[in-house]
C-alpha positions as CSV (number, residue, x, y, z in Angstrom):
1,X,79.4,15.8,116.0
2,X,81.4,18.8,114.6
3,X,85.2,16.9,114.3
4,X,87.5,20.0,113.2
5,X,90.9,18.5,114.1
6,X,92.8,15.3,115.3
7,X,95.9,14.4,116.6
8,X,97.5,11.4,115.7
9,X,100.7,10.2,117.9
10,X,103.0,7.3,116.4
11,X,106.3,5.8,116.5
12,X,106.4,5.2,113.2
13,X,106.2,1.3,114.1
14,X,103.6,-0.5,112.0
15,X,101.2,-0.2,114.9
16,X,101.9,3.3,115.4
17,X,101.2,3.8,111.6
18,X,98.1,2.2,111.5
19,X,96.7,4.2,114.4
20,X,97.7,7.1,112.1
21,X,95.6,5.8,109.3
22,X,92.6,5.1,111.7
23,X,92.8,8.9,112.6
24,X,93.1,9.8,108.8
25,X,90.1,7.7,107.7
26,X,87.6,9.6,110.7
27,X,89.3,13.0,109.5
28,X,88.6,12.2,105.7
29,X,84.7,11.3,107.3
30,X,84.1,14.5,109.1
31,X,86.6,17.0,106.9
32,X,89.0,17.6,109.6
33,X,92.5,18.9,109.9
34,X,95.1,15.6,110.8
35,X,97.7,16.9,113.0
36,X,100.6,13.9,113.4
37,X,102.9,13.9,116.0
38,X,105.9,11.5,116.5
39,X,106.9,9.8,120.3
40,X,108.8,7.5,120.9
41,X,107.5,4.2,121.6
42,X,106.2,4.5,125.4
43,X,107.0,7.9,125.2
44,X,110.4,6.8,126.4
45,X,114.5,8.1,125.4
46,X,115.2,10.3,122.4
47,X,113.6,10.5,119.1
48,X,114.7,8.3,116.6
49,X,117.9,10.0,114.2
50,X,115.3,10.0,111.2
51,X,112.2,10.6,113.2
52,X,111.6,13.9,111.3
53,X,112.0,12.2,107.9
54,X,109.4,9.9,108.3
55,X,107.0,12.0,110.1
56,X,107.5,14.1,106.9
57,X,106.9,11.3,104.4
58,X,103.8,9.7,106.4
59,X,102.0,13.3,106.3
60,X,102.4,13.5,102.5
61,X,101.6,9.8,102.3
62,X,98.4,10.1,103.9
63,X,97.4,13.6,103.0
64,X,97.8,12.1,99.3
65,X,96.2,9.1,100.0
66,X,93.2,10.2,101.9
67,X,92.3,13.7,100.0
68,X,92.7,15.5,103.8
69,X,94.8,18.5,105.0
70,X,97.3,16.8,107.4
71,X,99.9,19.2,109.3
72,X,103.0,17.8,110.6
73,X,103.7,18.9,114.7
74,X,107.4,19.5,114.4
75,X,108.0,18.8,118.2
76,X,109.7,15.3,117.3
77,X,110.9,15.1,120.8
78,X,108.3,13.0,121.6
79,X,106.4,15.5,123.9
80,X,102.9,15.9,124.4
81,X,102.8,19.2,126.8
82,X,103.9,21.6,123.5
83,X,100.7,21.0,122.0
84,X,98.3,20.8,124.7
85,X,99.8,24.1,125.9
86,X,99.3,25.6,122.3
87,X,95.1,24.3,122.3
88,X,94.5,24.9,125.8
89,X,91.0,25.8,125.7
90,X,90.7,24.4,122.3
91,X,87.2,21.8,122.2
92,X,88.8,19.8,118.8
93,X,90.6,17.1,121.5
């Protein structure tokens, strides 16, 4: 299986964060690009004030931590049709 990229969605709740470092340990595995996107839980209201923050810190957190190339998707609105329309046609879902 050729893995070149993953997206990771959190909330930046524990449970959302431990999805991320799920995605991080099978990126680190196959060499991929981590991509990490914040929703809001349920994909429901606003982002969070400090949603961008965090997002930031978690990338460098895990890109340090796991040796991996991890880009940050800056749409913190918490919407997934921005980067679905940027891949379409793209076979690294």
């Amino acid at each position: 299986m050729n893995i070149q990229s993953i997206l990771a969605v959190t909330d930046l709740s524990a449970h959302g964060l431990r999805t991320v470092v799920r995605a991080a340990s099978i990126a680190a595995v196959h060499g991929a690009l981590l991509k990490i996107m914040y929703a809001p839980a349920a994909f429901a209201g606003p982002a969070e004030p400090d949603a961008a923050r965090g997002l930031g810190a978690v990338c460098l957190e895990v890109a340090e931590r796991f040796g991996i190339l991890v880009k940050k998707v800056d749409d913190t609105r918490g919407r997934l049709d921005a980067p679905r329309r940027r891949h379409a046609g793209a076979t690294s879902w």
